[in-house]
N, C-alpha and C positions, 0 to 999 in steps of 0.2 A: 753427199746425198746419194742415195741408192738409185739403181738404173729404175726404179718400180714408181719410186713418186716423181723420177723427171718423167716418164711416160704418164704418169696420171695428170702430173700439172697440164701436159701438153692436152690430152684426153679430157680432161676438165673443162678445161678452157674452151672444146671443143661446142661440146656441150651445154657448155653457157652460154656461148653464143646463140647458137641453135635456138637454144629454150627462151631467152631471150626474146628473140626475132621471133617464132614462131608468138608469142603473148600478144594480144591484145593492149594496146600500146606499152610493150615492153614491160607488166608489171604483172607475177604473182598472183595468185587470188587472192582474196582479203582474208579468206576463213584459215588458209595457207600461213600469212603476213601473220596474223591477231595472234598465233599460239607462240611466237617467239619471244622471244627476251633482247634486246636492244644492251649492247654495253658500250659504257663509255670507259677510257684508259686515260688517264692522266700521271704525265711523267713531269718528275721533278730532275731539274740536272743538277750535277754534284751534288746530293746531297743524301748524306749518311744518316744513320740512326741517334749519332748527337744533335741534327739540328731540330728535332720534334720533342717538345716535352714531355709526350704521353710515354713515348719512347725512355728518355732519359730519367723518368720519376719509377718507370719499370723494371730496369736492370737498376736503378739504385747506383750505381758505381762510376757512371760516367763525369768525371770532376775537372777538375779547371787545375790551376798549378798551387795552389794552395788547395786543394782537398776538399772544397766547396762541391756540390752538386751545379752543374752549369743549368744558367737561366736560357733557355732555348727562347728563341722568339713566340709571339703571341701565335696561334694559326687553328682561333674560335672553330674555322670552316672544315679543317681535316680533320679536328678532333669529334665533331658532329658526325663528318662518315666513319669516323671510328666506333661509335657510339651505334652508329647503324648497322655495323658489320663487323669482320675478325679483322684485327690486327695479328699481324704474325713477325714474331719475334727471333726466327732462325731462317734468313731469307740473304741468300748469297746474290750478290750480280758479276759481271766481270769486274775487272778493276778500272774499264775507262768506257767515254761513251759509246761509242760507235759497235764497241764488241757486247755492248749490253743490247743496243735495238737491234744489231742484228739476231740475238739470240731472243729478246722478247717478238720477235717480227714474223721468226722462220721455226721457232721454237727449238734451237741447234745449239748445240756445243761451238768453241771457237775454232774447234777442230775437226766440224762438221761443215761451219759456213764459212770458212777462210779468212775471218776479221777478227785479228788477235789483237789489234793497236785501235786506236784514232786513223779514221781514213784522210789522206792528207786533202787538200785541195784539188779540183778537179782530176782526179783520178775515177775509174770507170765505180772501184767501190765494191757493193755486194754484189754477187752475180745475182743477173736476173733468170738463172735455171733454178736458185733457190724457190720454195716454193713458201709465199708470206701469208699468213693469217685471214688477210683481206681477202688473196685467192681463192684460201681454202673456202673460206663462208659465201664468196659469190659463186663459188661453181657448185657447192653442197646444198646451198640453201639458199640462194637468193638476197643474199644480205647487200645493203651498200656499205660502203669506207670511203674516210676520210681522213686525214692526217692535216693537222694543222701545225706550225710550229716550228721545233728543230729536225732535220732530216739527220743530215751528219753519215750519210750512207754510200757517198760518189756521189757521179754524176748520173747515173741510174736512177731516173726519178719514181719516186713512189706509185708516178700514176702507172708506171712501168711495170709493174710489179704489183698489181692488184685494185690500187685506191683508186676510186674515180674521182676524186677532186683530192691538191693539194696546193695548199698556202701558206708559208711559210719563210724559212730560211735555210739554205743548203749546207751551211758548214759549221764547223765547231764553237765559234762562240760570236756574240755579236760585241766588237768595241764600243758601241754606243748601240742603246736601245732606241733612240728614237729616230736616228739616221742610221739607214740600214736598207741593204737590198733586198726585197720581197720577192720572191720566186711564185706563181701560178699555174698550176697546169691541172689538163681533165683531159678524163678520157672514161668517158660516160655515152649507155645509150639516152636516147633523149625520146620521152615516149609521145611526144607533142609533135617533134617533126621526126619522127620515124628513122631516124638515123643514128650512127656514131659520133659524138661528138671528140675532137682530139685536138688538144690546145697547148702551147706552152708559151709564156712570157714573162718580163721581167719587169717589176716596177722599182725604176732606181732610187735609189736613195734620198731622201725628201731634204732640199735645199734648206729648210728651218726646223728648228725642234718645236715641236706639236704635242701634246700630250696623247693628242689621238692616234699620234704615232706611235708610241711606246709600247712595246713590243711585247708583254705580257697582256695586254688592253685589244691591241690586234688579235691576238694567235682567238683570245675569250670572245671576242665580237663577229671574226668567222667561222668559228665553232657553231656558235647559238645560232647564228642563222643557218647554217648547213643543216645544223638537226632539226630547228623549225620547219625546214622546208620538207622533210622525211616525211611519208606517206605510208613506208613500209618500214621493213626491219635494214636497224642500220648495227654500224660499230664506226665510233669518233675516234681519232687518237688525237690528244692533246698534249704535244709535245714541248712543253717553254722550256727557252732558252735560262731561264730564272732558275737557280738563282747563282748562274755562272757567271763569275766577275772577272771581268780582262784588270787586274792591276797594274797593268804595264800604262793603262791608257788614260787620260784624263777623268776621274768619275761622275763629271757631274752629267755624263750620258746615260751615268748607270741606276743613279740614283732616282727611284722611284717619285712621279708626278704627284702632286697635290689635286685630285681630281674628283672628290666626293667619294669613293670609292678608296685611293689610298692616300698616306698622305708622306711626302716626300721630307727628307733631312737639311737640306739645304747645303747640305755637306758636298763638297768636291773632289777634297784628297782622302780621306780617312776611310780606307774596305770594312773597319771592324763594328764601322757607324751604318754605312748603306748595304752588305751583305744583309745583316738581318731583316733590313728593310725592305728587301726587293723578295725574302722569304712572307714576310707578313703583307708583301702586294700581291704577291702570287695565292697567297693564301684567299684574300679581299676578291679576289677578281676568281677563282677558285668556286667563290659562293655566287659571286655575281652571274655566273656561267648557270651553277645548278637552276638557281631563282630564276633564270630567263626560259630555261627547260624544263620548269614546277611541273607541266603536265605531263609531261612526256617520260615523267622519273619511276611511277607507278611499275612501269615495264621494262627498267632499264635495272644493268648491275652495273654498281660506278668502281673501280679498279684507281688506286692511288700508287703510285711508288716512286722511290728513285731509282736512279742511272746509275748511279754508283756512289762509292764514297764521297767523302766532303773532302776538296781540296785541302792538304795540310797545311797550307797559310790560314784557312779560314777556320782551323776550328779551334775552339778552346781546350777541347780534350788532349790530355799531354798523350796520350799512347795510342792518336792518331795520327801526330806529328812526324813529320822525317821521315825515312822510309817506310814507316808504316799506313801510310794516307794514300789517298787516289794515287793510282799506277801500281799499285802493289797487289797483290793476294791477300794480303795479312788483316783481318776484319777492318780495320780502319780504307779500306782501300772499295770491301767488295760488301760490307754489310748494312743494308739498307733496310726502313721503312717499307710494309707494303700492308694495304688496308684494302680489303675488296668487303663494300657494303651493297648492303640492298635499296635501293631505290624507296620501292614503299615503305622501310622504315624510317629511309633522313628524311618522307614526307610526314611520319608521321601516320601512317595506313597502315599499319602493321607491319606483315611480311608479307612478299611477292610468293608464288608458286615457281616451279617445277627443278629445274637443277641450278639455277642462280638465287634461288631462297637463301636466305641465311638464316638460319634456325639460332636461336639465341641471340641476338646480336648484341653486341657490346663486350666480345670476350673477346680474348687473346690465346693465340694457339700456339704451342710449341715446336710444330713439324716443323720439316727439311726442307724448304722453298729453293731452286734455283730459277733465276727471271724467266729462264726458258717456259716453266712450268704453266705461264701466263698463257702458253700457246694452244694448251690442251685443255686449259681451263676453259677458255673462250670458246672452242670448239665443243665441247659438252653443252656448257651452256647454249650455246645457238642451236644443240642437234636436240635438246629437251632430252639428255643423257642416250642422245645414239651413238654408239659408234661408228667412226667414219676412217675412210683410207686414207686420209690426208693427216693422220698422228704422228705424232714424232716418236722413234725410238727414244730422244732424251727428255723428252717432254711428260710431266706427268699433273694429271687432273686432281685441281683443290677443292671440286664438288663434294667429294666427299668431307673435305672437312666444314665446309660452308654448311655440309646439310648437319654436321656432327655426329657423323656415323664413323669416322677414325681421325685421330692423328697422324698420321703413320700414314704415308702417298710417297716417300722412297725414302730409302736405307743409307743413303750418302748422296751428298751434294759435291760436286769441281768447276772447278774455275781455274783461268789461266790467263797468263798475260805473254807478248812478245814483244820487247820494247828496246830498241837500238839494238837488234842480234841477241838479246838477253833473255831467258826464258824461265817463268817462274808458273809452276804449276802448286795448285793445292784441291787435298780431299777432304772430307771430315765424315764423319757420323754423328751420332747425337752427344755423344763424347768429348770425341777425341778429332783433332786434326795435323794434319801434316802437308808441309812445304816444300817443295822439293824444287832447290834453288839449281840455277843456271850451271854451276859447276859441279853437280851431283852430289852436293851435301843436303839434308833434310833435318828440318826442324820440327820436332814433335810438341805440340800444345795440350793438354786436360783444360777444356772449355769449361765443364764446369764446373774449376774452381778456377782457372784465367783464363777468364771471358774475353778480354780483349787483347790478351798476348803480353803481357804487363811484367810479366817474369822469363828467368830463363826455360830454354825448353826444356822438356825430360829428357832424360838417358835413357836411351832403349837399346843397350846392348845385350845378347843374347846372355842370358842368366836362365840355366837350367836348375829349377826345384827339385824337389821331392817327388819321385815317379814321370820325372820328365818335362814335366810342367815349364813354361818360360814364362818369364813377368808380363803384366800387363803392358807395360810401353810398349813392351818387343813386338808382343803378339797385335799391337794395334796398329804399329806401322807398317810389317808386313799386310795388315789387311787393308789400309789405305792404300799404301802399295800397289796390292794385286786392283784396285778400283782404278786409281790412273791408269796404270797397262792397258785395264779392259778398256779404257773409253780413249786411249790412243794408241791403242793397238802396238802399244813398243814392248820393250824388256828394261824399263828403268829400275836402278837400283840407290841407294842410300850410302854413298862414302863414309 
């Protein structure tokens, strides 16, 4: 981060407080409040572009080990915000969790916010000199945040770092959803008793399994009542742990409650019977969240994605499997789902005004997404298309294609992983991609004829034509190439 946004964070912060305290029981004006846009984010973990049907009927090609088209699970509820807004179909994340929220969080490259892996267990995590999304909208414009859900960030709590309430879970995966430690903390003003509020504690793990426990059911039932309680402009983030499955652990923790809402397997040992099932609970409880906030949707832009790819146990796509699946770079690892609709059309109202409008909705866009992009997006949207000091250098705004005035919001997308000493970076353009492995060899792919990496990669050695000319491979890796350098500042090259 540049010496200019950690002086602004600090500067920010200063100011908020100030404006704050000086308000009339700490809150905005209402004519101030009423001209914003409210967004909600909903993150799905592990899970890739095979596991959505809308997804898998669209590229056509995603197939099982006989050559079938894979049956994605049922997920009525996302394909409705699909229906209401763009799905986008060339949307990069990193290859694991932690390196995804911290880039959708802070809107940063991994080699901007220092979280290239999975942050391990109580370790400190992301630094809180980054500057997160929540910051930015509470010192720009008054917005509240929340974060419900998976953290997976250290020990660095959210409320640390911008959110005034967070409920949740701190780490990487929950071995049983219904017994499970709940983490709480806030750090909110409070406009009734005129103070700061600053909380943090733990609710241990509930001695019997409960449905009311299950942890897709929680993360949606402190949500809905967070935003019911909003009076002003907020942003939720709804993080579940769904549909990440511990296979090492007994499953009948994992497997989804029979509770009018969804309806559970009965299964214990088998992941390829309850993975799908904790996808079509998360979807059930998905809808159940929107319906409980029907009024409040008019003025809100809902944001759907995932974290990253689909673990390669879980998926049935062969050319996601094996090194090519979460922890890798290679589209099975880092190509996700991402659907940002508009509120007044999944009610059914039309479309909303100003920069979170989605003009057409129900189409699909072909631009360059990387997760970061999420970060400038939200900030447009909350600033009613102002520009603000708190943008990111890698972060670039999907307003414009929401409103469908271009395609085209950047020129190339990267991703990178660092895993046991190992390091694998990748670039792409609308083309072409390239991989550039841990021992300085690089793998060059034409996406659009292998889309998923399915073949070997091209030859891009220097072949000089007619008046000097080099082939297209050559000239595409050098130009990925020179895009990694720029955005980590090295001198890497291609064995």
């Amino acid at each position: 981060m540049s010496q200019g946004r950690k002086l602004g964070k600090l500067l920010g912060l200063v100011c908020l407080s100030l404006a704050v305290l000086s308000l009339p029981g700490g809150n905005a004006s209402a004519a101030l409040q009423d001209s914003k846009r409210n967004v909600l984010v909903i993150v799905a973990d592990d899970f890739g572009v095979d596991q959505l049907q809308r997804y898998v009927d669209h590229f056509g090609n995603i197939l099982d080990a006989a050559g079938h088209r894979i049956d994605a699970p049922d997920t009525p509820n996302i394909d409705r915000l699909a229906d209401a807004g763009v799905s986008f179909e060339n949307v990069w994340s990193s290859p694991v969790c932690s390196a995804s929220r911290a880039g959708l969080l802070t809107g940063t490259y991994s080699v901007h916010n220092s979280i290239f892996d999975v942050v391990l267990k109580d370790t400190p995590g992301m630094s809180t000199s980054m500057i997160t999304i929540a910051e930015a909208l509470s010192a720009t414009k008054g917005y509240h945040s929340a974060l419900f859900g998976k953290w997976h960030l250290g020990t660095n709590l959210p409320t640390d770092q911008g959110f005034e309430v967070f409920k949740g879970a701190m780490d990487a995966a929950l071995d049983d959803y219904y017994m499970w430690e709940k983490r709480e903390s806030v750090h909110r003003y409070d406009s009734v008793l005129h103070k700061v509020l600053v909380g943090d504690w733990t609710i241990p793990k509930p001695t019997s399994k409960s449905n009311d426990n299950y942890a897709t059911f929680v993360n949606v039932d402190d949500a809905s009542s967070w935003i019911l309680d909003q009076t002003g402009s907020w942003m939720a983030v709804v993080a579940f742990n769904a549909p990440h499955l511990t296979t090492t652990k007994i499953l009948d923790g994992q497997d989804p409650p029979t509770d009018g809402v969804c309806v559970g397997t009965g299964e214990t040992m088998d992941e390829a019977v309850i993975y799908p099932a904790m996808i079509e609970c998360m979807d059930a409880y998905i809808g159940e969240l929107l319906e409980r906030i029907h009024d409040k949707l008019s003025k809100t832009t809902i944001i759907f994605v995932g974290d990253n790819g689909t673990d390669s146990t879980m998926t049935s796509f062969q050319a996601f499997k094996g090194l090519h699946g979460k922890e890798s770079v290679y589209e099975g690892g880092v190509a996700v789902p991402m659907i940002i609709a508009d509120g007044n059309a999944y009610i059914g109202s039309g479309t909303g005004s100003g920069a979170g409008k989605v003009v057409s909705p129900g189409r699909w866009s072909n631009a360059l997404v990387q997760l970061v992009d999420l970060y400038d997006t939200i900030l447009e949207i909350a600033t009613v298309g102002g520009a603000s000091s708190y943008n990111s250098a890698d972060s670039y705004s999907l307003v414009p294609v929401l409103n469908q005035t271009t395609d085209v919001v950047r020129t190339y997308s990267y991703t990178e992983i660092i895993k046991n000493g190992q390091t694998q970076i990748a670039a792409r353009n609308s083309n072409y991609k390239l991989i550039h492995q841990n021992d300085g060899s690089c793998e060059l792919y034409n996406l659009s004829s292998d889309r998923w990496e399915e073949g070997d990669p091209l030859t891009f050695s220097k072949v000089v034509g007619p008046g000097g000319s080099v082939s297209v491979p050559y000239s595409m890796q050098q130009l990925l190439l020179g895009k990694m350098n720029t955005t980590l500042g090295l001198s890497l090259t291609c064995n």
